[in-house]
N, C-alpha and C positions, 0 to 999 in steps of 0.2 A: 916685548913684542912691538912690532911698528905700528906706528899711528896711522888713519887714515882718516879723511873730510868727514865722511858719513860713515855710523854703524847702525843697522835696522837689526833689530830685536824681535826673533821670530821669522821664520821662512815659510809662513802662511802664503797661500797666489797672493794677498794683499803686498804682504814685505817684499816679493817676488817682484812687484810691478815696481814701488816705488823704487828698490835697489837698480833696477835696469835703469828707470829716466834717473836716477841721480846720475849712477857713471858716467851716461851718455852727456851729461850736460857737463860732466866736467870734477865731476867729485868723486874720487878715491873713496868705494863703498867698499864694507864690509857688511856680510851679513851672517848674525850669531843665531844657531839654529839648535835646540834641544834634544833633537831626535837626530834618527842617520840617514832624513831623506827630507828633502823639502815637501811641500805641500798643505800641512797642517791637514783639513777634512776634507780635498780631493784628493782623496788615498785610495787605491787599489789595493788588495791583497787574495791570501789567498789561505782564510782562518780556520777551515774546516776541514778541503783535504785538499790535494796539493794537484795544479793544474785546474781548479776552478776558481774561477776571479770574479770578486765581488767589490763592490765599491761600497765602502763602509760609510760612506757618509751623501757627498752630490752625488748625485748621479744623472738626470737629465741635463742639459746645458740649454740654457734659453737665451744664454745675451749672448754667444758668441759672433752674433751678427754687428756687433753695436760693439764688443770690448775693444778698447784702441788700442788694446798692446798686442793685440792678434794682428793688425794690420802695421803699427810700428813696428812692429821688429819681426814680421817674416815668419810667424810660428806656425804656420799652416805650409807656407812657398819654402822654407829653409831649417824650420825648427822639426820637422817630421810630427806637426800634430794634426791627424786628420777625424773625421767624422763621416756620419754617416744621420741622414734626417729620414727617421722612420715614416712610410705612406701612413699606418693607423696610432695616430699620435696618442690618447687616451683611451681609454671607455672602462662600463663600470658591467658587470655581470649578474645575474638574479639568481638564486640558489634552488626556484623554481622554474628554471627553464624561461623565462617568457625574454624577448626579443634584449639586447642589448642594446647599449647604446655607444656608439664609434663617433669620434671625434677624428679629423684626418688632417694632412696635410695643408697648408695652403694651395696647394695646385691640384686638391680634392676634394674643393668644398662641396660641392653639390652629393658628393657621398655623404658627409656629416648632416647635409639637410636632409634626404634621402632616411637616414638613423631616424633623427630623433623626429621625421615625418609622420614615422608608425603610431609614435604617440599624439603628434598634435601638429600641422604645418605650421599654425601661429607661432611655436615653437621653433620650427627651424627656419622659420621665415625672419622670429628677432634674433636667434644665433649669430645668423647668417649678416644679415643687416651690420651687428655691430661690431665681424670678422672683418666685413668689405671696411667700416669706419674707422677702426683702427690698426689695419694693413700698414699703412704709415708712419702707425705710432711712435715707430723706434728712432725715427730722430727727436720727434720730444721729449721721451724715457731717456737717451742719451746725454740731451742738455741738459736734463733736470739730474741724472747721477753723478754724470762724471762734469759737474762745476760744484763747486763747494756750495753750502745751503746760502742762501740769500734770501734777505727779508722783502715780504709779498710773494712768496711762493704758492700759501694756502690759497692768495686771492687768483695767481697765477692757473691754478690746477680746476676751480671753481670756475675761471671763463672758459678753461679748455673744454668742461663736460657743457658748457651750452655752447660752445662751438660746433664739438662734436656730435652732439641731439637734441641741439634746442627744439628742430623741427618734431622731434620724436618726443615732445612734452615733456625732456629731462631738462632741469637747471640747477642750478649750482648748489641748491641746498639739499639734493639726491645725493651729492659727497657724502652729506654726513649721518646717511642713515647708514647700519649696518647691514654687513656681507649678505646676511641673513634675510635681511629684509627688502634688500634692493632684486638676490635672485627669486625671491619669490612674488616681488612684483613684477620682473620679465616675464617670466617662467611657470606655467599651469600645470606642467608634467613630474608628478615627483620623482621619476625615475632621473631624469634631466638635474631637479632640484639637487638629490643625493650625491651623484658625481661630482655638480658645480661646489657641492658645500664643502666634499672633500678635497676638492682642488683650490680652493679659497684657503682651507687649513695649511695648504701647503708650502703658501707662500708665506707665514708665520704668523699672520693676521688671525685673528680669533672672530668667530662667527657673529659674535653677540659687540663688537664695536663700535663705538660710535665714530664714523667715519670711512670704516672698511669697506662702506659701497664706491667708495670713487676705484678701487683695483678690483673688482666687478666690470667697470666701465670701460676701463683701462687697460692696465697691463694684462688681466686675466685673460679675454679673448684676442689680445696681441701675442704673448707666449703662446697658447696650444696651439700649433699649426708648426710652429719652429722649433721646437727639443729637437737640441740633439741627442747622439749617442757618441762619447770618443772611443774610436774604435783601440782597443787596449784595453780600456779602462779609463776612469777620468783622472788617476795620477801620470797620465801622459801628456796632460795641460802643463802642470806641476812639472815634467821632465820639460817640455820646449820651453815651460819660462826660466828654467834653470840653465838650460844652454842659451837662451839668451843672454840669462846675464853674464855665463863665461865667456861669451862674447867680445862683449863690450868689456870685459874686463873686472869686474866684478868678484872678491873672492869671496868662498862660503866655507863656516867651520861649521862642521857637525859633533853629532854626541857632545855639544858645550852646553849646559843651561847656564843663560844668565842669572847671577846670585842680585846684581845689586846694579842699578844706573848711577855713577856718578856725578854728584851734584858738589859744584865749589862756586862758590860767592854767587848762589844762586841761578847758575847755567850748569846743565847737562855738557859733562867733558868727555866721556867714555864709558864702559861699563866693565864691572868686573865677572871675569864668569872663571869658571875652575880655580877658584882663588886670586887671580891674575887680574894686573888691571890692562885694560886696553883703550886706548885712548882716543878721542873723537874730537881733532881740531872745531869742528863749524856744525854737527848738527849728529844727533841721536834721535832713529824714528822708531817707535815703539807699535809690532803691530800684537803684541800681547793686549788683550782685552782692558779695559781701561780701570779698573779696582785693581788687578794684579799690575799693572803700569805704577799708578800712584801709592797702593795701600803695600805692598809687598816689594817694589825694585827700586822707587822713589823713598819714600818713607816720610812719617807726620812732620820730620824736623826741617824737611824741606817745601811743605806746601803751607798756604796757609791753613787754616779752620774752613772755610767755607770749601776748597778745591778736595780738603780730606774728608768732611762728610760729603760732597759729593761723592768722591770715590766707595764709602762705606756703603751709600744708601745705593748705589748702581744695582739693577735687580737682574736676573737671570730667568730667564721661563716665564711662564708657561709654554709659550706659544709654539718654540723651538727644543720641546726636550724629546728627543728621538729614540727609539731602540730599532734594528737593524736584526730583521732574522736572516743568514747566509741558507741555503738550501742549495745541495748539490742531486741531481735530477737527471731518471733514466728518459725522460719525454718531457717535454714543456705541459703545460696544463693543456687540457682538453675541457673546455667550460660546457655546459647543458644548454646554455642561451646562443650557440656557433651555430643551431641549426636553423635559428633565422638571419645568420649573418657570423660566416668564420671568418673574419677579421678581427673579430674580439680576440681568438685564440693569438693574434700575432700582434697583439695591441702591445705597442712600445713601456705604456704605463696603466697598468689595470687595477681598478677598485676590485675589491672583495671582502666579503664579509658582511654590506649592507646589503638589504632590501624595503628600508623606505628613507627618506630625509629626514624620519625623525630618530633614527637611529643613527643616523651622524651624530646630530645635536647631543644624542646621549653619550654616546660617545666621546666625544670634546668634552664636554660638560665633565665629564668625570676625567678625563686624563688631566684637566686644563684644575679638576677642584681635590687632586691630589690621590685620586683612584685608580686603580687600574681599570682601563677601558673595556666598558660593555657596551655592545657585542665586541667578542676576537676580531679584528679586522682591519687592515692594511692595505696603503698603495702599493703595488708588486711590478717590476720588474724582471724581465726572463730576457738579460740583453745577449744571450749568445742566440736568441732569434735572426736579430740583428750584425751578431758579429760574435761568428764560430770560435775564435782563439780565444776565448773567456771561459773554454770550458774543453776538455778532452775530446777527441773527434768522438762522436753520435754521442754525444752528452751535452748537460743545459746547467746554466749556474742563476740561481733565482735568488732575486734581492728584495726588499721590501722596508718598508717603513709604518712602523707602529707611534702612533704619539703616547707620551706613559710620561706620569710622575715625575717630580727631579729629583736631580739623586738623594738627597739626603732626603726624603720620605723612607726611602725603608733603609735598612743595616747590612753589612754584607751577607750574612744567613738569608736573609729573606731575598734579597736579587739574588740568590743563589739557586733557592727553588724556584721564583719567579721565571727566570732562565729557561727553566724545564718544564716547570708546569703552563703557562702562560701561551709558550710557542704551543707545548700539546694539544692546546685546547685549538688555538688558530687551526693550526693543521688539520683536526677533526672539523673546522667550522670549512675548511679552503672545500675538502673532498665533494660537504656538502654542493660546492657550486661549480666544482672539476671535479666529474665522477672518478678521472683518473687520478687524483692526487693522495692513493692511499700510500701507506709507509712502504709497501711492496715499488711505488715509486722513486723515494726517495735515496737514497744511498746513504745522505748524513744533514744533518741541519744543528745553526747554534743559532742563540740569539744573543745580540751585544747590545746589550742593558745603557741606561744614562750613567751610571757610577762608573761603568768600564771606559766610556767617554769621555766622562772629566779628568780621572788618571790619563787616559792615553793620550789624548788631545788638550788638557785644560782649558776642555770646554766645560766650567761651570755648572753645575745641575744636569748638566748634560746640554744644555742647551748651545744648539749649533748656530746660535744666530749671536751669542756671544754678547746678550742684553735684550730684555723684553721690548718689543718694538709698539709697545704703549704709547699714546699722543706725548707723557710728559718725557720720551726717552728715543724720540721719533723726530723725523726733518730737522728743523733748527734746535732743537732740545737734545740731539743725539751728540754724546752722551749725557752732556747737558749744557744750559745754553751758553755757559761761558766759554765751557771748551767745541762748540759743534764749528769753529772749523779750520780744526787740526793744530792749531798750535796749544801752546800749555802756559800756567805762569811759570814754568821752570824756563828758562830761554832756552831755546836751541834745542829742546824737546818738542818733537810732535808726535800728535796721535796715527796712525795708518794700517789700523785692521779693525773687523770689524763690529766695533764697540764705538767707533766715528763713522758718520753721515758717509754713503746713507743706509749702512748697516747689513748684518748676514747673508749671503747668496754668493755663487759665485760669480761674480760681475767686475771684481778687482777693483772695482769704484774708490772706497776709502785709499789703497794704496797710491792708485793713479790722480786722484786729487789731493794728496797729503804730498806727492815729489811735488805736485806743479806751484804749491804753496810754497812749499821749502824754495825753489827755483826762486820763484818771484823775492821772497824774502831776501835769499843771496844774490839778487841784479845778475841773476843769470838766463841767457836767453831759453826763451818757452820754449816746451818739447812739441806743441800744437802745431801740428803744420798750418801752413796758411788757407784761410778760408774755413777751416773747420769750427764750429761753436762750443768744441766740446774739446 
């Protein structure tokens, strides 16, 4: 087989991004791919029955404002990836009827205050307050993901919260209280509390952290207003980054898994996969998770002792282990709470299943301490609201996300009844708060378990964030702090999915700063157009 400069391991969007800036800069990429479609976990399909499309894994898009490979390479103007940014961004429904709560657009805030005014104006008066404050945010989210980690960053992010409300009595050492603790010092409204606490879990961050209030501050009310929806599905990211790289030139083998990275005199030269060796003059980027990188394709005889317990000790979950119920659907939900506000029926991302804050808590608490989650209850998705071809014309395809266990808590038997018993109960729990959501509505529903996630995706535990995003596994410590950024001690190996800085989302961050390392390393000119910081 012929050699090429560079071969990336894995067609995750991460591998995705950095295969594009390598060619473009000049290096003969390859990229080896295990499955017969790129993407990795913005995957579309269609698991239940055929002509309803569900997105097994992302599903809202929140950086696409900010990812540089959307505007490098034309994937919206030339690649055919489009969107669509839903008017009623979140909200959370009550199984009692009483008012919900809608979160909206940025170019609809005064609705979002208007919601959560029913409960308390002081409420939608600091929503509101800290939407107008961090409207901007996104160019400092941008420099802070897409540059490699750098030291003084914590001190960095602690001047930004008293820049951005010192006058509002917040300073810098509000970072480090937890999720938990920061919304329920804004926020007097438990109905308010409950949605924020499940929209905190979602970003992977665990409630009870030490720390987790600075993305409270931050990113939390920066994302709601901008989700998007890709209209398709979200493996149509995955299809324009993949015509981008055939682009540029770029080739991709499918149905290969990598067996092994080759390692000689201590440099990464190529990898072998279907027996075969394939060779890699000047650099190998690994976006396979970082234990299966070093402990399974690297191997002990090539690392030292400290890079291999690191690799062993890498942890997986809680915060990211997901199950996915698919729900194909004669009507979208009809909630009991529309009659003071039907915009929740059209809400882009809807809580269900809660009725106080503290039933989040219990919630998390137990999927997070190896239980299955009580109450049934899930963020839900119904995107052919938003966009009809996800589902048969007058038909709805409905998605959602359950946090649960990782995988190896139970045995195939038991995810097996889990599967059916688990979604049953939800279902019975959903009707509660959509009077219409009886099996008379349904046509067919599965649920895709964390064990069915680590097989199909090797995603670990199930976990989609591909390492717990804990302090010692987080910023400079991701994956840890010898390797957080991007290079390996093997030479000419680096790390670029996301198990390196700054970890699971789709943001393409790890990929797109793992080429600009590699670049800089090889005295090749930067892919940063001029003027930009990122």
């Amino acid at each position: 087989m012929k050699e090429y400069d560079a071969i990336v391991v894995g067609a995750g969007h991460n591998g995705l991004c950095a295969a594009a800036y390598l060619q473009r800069a000049g290096l003969s990429t390859l990229v080896v791919e295990r499955r017969h479609e790129e993407g990795g976990g913005v995957n579309t399909e269609e698991p239940v029955m055929a002509g309803f499309r569900h997105n097994m894994h992302a599903n809202y898009m929140e950086f696409f404002d900010i990812i540089p490979m959307i505007g490098d390479f034309g994937l919206e103007t030339e690649c055919g990836l489009r969107s669509v940014t839903p008017e009623n961004q979140s909200g959370i429904a009550f199984s009692d009827g009483r008012p919900p709560i809608v979160l909206h657009r940025n170019d609809l805030l005064e609705k979002s205050h208007a919601s959560i005014a029913r409960y308390s104006k002081a409420d939608a008066d600091t929503f509101l307050e800290l939407k107008r404050r961090t409207m901007d945010f996104g160019d400092l989210l941008a420099f802070g993901i897409y540059n490699p980690p750098f030291p003084g960053m914590a001190e960095g992010q602690a001047a930004m919260l008293e820049e951005l409300y010192g006058d509002m009595g917040i300073r810098a050492h509000h970072g480090l209280k937890t999720a938990r603790v920061m919304i329920d010092e804004l926020f007097e409204t438990p109905e308010l509390r409950a949605l924020l606490y499940r929209m905190s879990v979602e970003f992977g961050v665990p409630l009870e952290m030490t720390g987790s209030a600075s993305l409270v501050l931050t990113s939390l009310p920066w994302m709601v207003g901008r989700w998007r929806l890709a209209l398709g599905g979200t493996h149509t990211l995955a299809k324009a980054m993949t015509q981008a790289c055939y682009r540029e030139g770029v080739e991709l083998l499918e149905n290969t898994a990598v067996e092994r990275i080759l390692v000689e005199g201590g440099r990464a030269v190529g990898v072998v996969a279907r027996g075969r060796e394939i060779r890699a003059r000047r650099v190998v980027a690994a976006n396979a998770d970082a234990r299966q990188t070093f402990v399974d394709l690297v191997g002990p005889e090539h690392l030292s002792d400290l890079w291999y317990s690191r690799a062993r000790n890498f942890r997986y979950g809680p915060s990211g282990v997901l199950a996915t119920p698919a729900l194909c659907l004669y009507d979208p939900p009809a909630y009991a709470s529309a009659r003071w506000d039907p915009d929740i029926d059209r809400c882009f991302y809807t809580v269900v299943g809660y009725d106080t804050p503290e039933e989040v808590v219990r919630y998390v608490h137990d999927a997070h301490g190896g239980h299955l989650p009580v109450p049934e209850a899930a963020g839900t998705w119904v995107n052919t609201l938003w966009d009809p071809s996800q589902a048969p014309p007058g038909r709805h395809s409905a998605t959602g996300w359950f946090f649960f266990p990782g995988a190896s808590t139970f045995g195939a038997t038991e995810w097996a009844e889990i599967r059916v018993d688990y979604l049953d109960r939800f279902l019975d729990r959903w009707a509660r708060y959509a009077p219409n959501m009886t099996r008379d509505n349904i046509l067919a529903a599965k649920l895709y378990t964390p064990d069915q996630m680590e097989r199909k995706n090797l995603m670990w535990e199930g976990d989609c964030l591909l390492g717990d995003m804990s302090p010692d596994q987080a910023g400079l410590n991701r994956p840890w702090p010898e390797a957080s950024g991007y290079r390996t001690e093997v030479e000419g190996l680096y790390l670029c999915g996301p198990s390196a800085y700054p970890g699971g989302g789709v943001h393409a961050a790890p990929g797109y700063n793992a080429s600009k390392v590699i670049i800089e390393d090889l005295g090749l000119p930067s892919p940063v157009p001029d003027g930009r910081a990122y």
